[in-house]
C-alpha positions in Angstrom: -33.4 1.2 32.5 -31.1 0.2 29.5 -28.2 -1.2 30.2 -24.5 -1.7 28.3 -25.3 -4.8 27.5 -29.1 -3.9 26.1 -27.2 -1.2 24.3 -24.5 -3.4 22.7 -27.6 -6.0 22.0 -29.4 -3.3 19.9 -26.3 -2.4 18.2 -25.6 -5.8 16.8 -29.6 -6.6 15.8 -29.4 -3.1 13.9 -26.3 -4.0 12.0 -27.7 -7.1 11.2 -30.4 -5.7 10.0 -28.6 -3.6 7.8 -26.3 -7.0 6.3 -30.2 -8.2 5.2 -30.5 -4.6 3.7 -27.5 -4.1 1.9 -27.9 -6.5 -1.2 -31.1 -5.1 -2.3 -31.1 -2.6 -5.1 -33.2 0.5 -4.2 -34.4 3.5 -6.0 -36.9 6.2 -5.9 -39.5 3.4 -7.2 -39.8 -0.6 -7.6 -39.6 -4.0 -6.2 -36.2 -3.0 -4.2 -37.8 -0.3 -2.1 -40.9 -3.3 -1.6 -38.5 -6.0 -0.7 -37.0 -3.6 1.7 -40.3 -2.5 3.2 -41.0 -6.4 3.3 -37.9 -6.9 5.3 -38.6 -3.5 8.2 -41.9 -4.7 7.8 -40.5 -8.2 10.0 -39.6 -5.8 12.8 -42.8 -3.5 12.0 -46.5 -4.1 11.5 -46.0 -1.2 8.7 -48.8 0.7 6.7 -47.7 0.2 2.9 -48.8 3.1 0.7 -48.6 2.9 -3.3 -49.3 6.3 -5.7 -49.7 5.5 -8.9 -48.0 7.0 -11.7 -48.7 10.4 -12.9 -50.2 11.3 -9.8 -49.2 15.1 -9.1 -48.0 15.9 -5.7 -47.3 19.5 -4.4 -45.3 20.9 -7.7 -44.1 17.4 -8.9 -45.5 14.3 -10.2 -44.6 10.7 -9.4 -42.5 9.1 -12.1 -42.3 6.0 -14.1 -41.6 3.1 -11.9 -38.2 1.4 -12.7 -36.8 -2.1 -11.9 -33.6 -4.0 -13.4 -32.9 -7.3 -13.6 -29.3 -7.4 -15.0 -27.0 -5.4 -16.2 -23.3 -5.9 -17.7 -20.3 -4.5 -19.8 -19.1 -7.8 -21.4 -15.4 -7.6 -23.5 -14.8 -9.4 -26.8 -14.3 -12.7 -25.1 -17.7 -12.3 -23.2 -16.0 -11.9 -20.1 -17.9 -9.0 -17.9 -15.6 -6.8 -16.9 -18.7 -4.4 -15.0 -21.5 -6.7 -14.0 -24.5 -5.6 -11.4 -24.7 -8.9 -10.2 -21.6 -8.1 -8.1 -23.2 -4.7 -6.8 -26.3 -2.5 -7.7 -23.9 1.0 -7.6 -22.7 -0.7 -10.7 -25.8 0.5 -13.0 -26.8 4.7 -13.1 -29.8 4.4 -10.8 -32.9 4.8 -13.7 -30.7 3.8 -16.8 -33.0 3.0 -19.6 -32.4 -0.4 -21.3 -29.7 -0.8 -24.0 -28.6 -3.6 -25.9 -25.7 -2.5 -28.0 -21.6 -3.1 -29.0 -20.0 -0.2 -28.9 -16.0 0.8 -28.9 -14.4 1.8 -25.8 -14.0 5.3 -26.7 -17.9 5.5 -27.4 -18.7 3.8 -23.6 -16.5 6.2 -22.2 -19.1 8.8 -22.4 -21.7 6.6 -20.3 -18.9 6.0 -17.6 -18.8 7.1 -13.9 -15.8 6.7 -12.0 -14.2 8.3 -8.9 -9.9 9.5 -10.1 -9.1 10.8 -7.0 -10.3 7.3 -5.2 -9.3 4.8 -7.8 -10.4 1.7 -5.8 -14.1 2.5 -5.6 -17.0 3.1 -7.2 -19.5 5.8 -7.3 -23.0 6.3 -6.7 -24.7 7.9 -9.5 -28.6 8.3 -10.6 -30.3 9.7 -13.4 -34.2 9.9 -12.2 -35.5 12.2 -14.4 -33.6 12.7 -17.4 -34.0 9.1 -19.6 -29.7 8.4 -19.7 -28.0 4.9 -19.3 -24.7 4.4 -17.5 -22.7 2.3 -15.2 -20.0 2.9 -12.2 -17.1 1.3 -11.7 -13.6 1.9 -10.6 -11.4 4.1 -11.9 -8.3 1.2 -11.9 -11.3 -1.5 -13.7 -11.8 1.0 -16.4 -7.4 1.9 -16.7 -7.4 -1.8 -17.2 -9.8 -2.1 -20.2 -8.1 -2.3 -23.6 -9.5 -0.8 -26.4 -11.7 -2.6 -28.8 -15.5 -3.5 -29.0 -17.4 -4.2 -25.8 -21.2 -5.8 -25.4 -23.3 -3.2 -23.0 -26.7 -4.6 -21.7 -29.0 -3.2 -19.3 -32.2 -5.2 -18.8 -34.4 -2.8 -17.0 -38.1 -1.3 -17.5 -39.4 2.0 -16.9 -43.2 1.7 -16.9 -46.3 3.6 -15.4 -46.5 1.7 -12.1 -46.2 3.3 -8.5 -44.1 4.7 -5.8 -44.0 2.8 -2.6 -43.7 4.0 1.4 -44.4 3.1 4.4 -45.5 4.4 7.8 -45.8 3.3 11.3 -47.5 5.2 14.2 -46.6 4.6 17.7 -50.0 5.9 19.5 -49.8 8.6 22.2 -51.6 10.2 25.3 -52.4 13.0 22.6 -52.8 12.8 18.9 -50.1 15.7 18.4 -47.9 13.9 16.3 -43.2 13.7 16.4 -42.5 12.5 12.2 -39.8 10.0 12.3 -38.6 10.2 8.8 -35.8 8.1 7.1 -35.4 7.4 3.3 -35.1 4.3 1.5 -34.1 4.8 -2.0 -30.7 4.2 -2.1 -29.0 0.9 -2.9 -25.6 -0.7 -1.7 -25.1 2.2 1.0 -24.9 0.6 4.6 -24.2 4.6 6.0 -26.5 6.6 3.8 -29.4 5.1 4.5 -29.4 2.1 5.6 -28.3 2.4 8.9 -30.9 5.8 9.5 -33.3 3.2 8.4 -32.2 0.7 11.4 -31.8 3.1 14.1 -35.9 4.0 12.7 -36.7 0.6 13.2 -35.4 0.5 16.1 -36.8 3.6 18.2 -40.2 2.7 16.6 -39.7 -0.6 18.7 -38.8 1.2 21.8 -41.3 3.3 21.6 -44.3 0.8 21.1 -43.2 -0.9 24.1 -43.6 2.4 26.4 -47.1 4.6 26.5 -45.8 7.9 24.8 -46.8 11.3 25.3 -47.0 12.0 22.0 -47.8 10.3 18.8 -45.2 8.6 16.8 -45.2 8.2 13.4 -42.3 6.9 11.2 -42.1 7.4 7.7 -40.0 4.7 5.8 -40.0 6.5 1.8 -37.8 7.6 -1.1 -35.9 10.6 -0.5 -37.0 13.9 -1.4 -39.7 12.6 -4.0 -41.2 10.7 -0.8 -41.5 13.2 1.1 -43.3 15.4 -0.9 -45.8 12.3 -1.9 -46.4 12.4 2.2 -46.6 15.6 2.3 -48.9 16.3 -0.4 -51.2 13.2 0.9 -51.4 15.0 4.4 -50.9 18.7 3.7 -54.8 19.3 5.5 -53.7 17.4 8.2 -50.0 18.3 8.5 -50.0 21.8 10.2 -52.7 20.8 12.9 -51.1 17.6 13.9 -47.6 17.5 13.4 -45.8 19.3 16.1 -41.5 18.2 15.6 -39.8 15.6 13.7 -36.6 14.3 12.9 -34.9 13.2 9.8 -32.6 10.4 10.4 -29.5 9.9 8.1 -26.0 8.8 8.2 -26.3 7.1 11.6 -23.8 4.2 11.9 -20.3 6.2 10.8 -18.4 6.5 13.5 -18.1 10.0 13.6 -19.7 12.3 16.2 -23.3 13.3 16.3 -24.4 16.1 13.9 -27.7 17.9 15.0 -29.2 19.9 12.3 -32.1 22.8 13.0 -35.4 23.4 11.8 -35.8 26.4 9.5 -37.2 28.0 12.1 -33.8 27.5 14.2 -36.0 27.4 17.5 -38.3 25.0 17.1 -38.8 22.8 20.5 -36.5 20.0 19.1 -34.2 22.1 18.2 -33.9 23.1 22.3 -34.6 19.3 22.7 -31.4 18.1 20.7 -29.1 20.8 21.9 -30.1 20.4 25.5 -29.8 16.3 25.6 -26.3 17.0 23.5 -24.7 19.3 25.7 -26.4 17.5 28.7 -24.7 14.0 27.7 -21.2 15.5 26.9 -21.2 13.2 23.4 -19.0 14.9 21.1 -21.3 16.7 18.7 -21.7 19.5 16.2 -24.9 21.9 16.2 -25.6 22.8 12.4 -27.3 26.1 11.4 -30.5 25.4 8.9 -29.6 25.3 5.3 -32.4 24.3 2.6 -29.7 20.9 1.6 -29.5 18.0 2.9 -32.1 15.4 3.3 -35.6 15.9 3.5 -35.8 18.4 6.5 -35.6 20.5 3.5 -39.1 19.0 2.2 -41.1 19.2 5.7 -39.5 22.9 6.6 -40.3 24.5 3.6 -41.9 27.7 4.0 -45.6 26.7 3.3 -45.4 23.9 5.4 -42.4 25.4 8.1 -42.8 22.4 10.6 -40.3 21.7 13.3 -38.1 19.5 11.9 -34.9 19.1 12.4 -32.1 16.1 11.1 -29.9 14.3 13.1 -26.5 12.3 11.6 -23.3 11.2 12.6 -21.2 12.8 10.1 -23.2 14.9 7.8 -24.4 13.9 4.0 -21.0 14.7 1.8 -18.7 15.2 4.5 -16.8 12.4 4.8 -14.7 10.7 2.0 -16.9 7.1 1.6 -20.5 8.9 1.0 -22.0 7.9 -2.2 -19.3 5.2 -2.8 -18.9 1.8 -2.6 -16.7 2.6 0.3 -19.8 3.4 2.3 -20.0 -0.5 2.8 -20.5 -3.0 5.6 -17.0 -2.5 7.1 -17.6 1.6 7.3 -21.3 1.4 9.7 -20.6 0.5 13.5 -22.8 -1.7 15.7 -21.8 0.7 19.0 -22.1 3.8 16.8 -25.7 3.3 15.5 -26.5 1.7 19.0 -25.6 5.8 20.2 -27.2 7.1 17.7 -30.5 5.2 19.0 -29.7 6.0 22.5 -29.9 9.7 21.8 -32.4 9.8 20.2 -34.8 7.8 23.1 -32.8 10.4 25.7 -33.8 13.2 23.2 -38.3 11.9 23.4 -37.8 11.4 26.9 -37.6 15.2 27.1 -39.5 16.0 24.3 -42.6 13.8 26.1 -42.0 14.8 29.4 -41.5 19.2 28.5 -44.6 20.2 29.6 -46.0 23.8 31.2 -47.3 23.7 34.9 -49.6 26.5 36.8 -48.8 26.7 39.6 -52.2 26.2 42.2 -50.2 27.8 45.3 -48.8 31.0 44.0 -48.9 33.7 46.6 -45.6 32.9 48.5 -44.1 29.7 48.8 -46.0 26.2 49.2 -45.4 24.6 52.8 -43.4 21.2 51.8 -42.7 19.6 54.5 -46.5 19.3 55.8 -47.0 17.8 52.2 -44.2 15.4 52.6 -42.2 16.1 50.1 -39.3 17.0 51.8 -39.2 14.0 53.9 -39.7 11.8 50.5 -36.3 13.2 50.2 -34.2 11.7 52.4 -31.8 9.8 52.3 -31.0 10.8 49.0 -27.5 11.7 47.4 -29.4 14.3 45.8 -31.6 15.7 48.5 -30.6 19.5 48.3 -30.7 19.2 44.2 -34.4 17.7 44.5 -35.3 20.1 46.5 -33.7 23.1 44.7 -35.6 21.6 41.9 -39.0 21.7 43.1 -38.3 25.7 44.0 -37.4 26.1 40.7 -40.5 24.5 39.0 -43.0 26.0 41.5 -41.1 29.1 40.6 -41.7 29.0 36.5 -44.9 27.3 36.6 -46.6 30.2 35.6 -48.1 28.4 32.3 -45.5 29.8 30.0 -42.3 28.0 31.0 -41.4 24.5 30.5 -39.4 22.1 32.1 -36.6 22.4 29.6 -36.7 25.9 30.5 -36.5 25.1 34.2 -33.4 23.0 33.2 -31.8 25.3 31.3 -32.6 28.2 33.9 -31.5 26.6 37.0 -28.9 24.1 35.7 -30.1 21.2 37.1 -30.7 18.3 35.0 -33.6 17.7 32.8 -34.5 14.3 34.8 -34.6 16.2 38.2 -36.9 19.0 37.1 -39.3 16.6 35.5 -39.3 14.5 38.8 -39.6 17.1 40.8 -42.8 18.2 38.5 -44.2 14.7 39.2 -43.8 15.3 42.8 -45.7 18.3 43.0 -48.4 17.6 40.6 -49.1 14.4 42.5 -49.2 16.8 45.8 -51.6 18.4 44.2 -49.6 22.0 44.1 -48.8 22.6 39.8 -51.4 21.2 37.4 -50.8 21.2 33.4 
């Protein structure tokens, strides 16, 4: 059983995992998605998986790989007034190098900045159209005075690979639960680092239990990693995947965001929405739209798995997403610590859901000569367990699960599925 203080333990390892995160300058490619595989990989024996260059996957191909070493706006006095030193949101993700002086009004045009939040600065990218920029505040660049300024961005973009990871948590079955989280974007502790954490995390909890079902989480770029898996495992995907989740935005402290499946009914769909309600967490149930993260990539029509995305508040709706703002000070140790918690409350159900036949079907089963009524009492919850087992005799006609015993009969998920155990160890349902 996991306690407060277990809970508020996991909270503070996952934040500090995401302090060793945060430095590190990600993208879609390079050595900052390694170093942070290096890093998970600590917590994780992890699979590491390079494709090279060129290679074409589903309708796209994998790009040039890019790394930076430095980066700068430098005035007339060679003081640097933008330098990426002080923070990777400071360089267009992908910027192509350039050495140049240039006027003001000329590096004006290659400048991102956020008016309406002049304190911070933005998150921009430019993967696949060649462009050079850099981010800053809107009150840094009210401050520059006009004249000449030194621009220098000392990256490469060169045929190389893209990088992910995966680890599998092995089941009583090989049907497989995707665990999927991305790990492209730099200096953002909400988006992603702290969906990566709370991965990490349940990954951990899991190994150290005997699952149902096989786990496998999938640590890669967003979007453009996805479809690299997916195009890697497309024989494979529709026989053995059977419900995932795409973890994002899990540390704000905002309350939980369950996103469907394109297909809207998918079993984790019924999980979340059950284990939600169930807790009483405040929580928002989103209809399927084909944005977001990459739900959008596994539910695509051709492929149409059950997978759903869970968040705290969702991508773009609060003020600090894709801004500097979205910093160490905005992700909460307690808030991605509940984040984990539903989630292992929400494979608890998903493992446990199974369909019964019911071996004594013609009128009701004699309990008490099996015991199972006196196993009862004593308890607080004698007339509840017992309901229970009327209820699960009643459905297990090899069509109804124990979520929809739960949801039928109103008794909680937990009873139903011991009740189950009860029986089948009487020897009266079998799966």
């Amino acid at each position: 059983m996991t306690t407060g203080d277990d809970t508020k333990a996991a909270g503070e390892e996952m934040y500090a995992l995401v302090e060793r995160l945060y430095p590190l300058c990600r993208s879609i490619t390079g050595d900052g998605v390694r170093a942070t595989l290096d890093i998970v990989g600590e917590y994780l024996p992890l699979r590491v998986h390079e494709v090279p260059t060129g290679t074409r996957v589903l309708d796209w191909t994998v790009p040039q790989e890019w790394n930076i070493r430095d980066a700068y706006i430098a005035d007339a006095a060679g003081n640097r007034v933008v330098d990426f030193a002080a923070s990777s949101l400071h360089v267009l993700g992908y910027s192509v190098p350039v050495s140049a002086t240039m006027p003001l009004a000329e590096l004006r045009e290659h400048l991102h900045t956020l008016p309406d939040h002049p304190t911070w600065v933005p998150y921009r990218t430019s993967y696949y159209t060649p462009d050079w920029g850099f981010c800053l505040s809107q009150e840094t660049l009210d401050a520059l005075p006009d004249g000449e300024y030194e621009v220098r961005v000392d990256s490469t973009l060169t045929d190389g690979h893209l990088t992910y990871a995966e680890y599998v948590v092995p089941g009583q079955v090989a049907d497989e639960v995707i665990v999927s989280c991305h790990v492209c974007h730099p200096s953002l502790a909400n988006d992603n680092l702290a969906g990566i954490a709370v991965a990490t995390f349940l990954a951990r909890a899991l190994a150290e239990q005997t699952p149902w079902y096989t786990y496998r989480f999938l640590f890669a770029p967003g979007t453009i990693g996805a479809i690299t898996w997916l195009a890697r495992n497309a024989e494979r995907v529709e026989r053995a995947v059977k419900h995932g989740l795409v973890l994002a935005c899990a540390g704000d402290p905002g309350r939980l965001t369950y996103k469907r499946s394109r297909r809207g009914d998918a079993e984790i769909d019924r999980v979340m929405r059950h284990v939600l309600q169930a807790s009483q967490r405040p929580h928002e149930i989103r209809e399927f739209t084909p944005y977001g993260y990459d739900e959008r990539q596994f539910c695509s029509p051709g492929f149409d798995l059950g997978v759903g995305s869970l968040s705290r508040t969702p991508y773009a709706g609060y003020p600090e997403y894709h801004t500097s703002a979205d910093n160490l000070d905005f992700v909460r140790p307690e808030a991605m610590a509940d984040t984990l918690a539903l989630c292992r409350e929400a494979f608890s159900v998903l493992d446990r859901n199974r369909r019964y036949v019911n071996l004594s079907p013609y009128g009701e089963p004699q309990l008490g000569r099996r015991g199972l009524y006196d196993s009862l009492g004593g308890r607080s919850d004698a007339k509840q367990a017992q309901l229970a087992m009327l209820w699960v005799l009643s459905l297990s006609d090899g069509t109804h699960g124990l979520l929809d015993v739960a949801e039928r009969s109103g008794l909680p998920f937990d009873t139903v599925a011991a009740a189950a155990d009860a029986l089948h160890d009487a020897g009266l349902i079998k799966a």
